[in-house]
C-alpha positions, -999 to +999 in steps of 0.1 A: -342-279-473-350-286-438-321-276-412-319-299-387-296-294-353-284-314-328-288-306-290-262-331-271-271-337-238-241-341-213-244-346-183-217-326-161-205-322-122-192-289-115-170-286-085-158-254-055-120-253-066-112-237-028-130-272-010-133-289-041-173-299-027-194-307-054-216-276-064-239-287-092-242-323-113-270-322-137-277-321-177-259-298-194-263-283-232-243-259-250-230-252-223-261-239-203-277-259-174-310-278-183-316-299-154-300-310-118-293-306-087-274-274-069-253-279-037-242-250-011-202-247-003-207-273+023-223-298-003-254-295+011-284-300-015-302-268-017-320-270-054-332-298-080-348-289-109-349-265-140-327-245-154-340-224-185-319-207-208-292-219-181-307-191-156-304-203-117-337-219-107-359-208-139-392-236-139-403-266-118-376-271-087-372-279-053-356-256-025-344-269+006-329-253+038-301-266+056-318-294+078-328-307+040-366-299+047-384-286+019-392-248+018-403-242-013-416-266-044-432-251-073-424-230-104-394-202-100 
C-alpha cells in the first residue's frame, strides 16, 4: 500500500502587530515558508525568494537595500 500525503499550499500575509506593516506574503505549507517576499518594519521589500524547510532566505532569492537596488541575487 502506497501512502500518499497532501502538501496544501496557502498562500499567507503576515503582518508587524505594533505598525501593523506588512512583513511577509508568500506560499506557505505546514506552516513553514516556501516562497515570497519579506518586508522591513517600514514595509520596505528587502527579500523575494526561497524559503527551505521555512529557514529565512535558504535557496534562490533576491536582497535589496533600502533605495530598492539589488545587492545580492543568487543562492543563500
Amino acid at each position: 500500500m502506497v501512502d500518499i500525503k497532501y502538501m496544501m499550499k496557502m498562500v499567507k500575509k503576515i503582518f508587524n502587530s505594533y505598525n501593523e506593516q506588512l512583513v511577509y506574503e508568500g506560499e506557505y505549507s505546514n506552516g513553514k515558508k516556501l516562497l515570497g517576499k519579506e518586508y522591513d518594519k517600514y514595509g520596505e521589500l528587502i527579500f523575494e525568494g526561497e524559503y527551505l524547510n521555512g529557514e529565512k532566505w535558504k535557496g534562490k532569492g533576491i536582497e535589496y537595500n533600502n533605495e530598492k537596488e539589488i545587492i545580492f541575487e543568487g543562492e543563500y
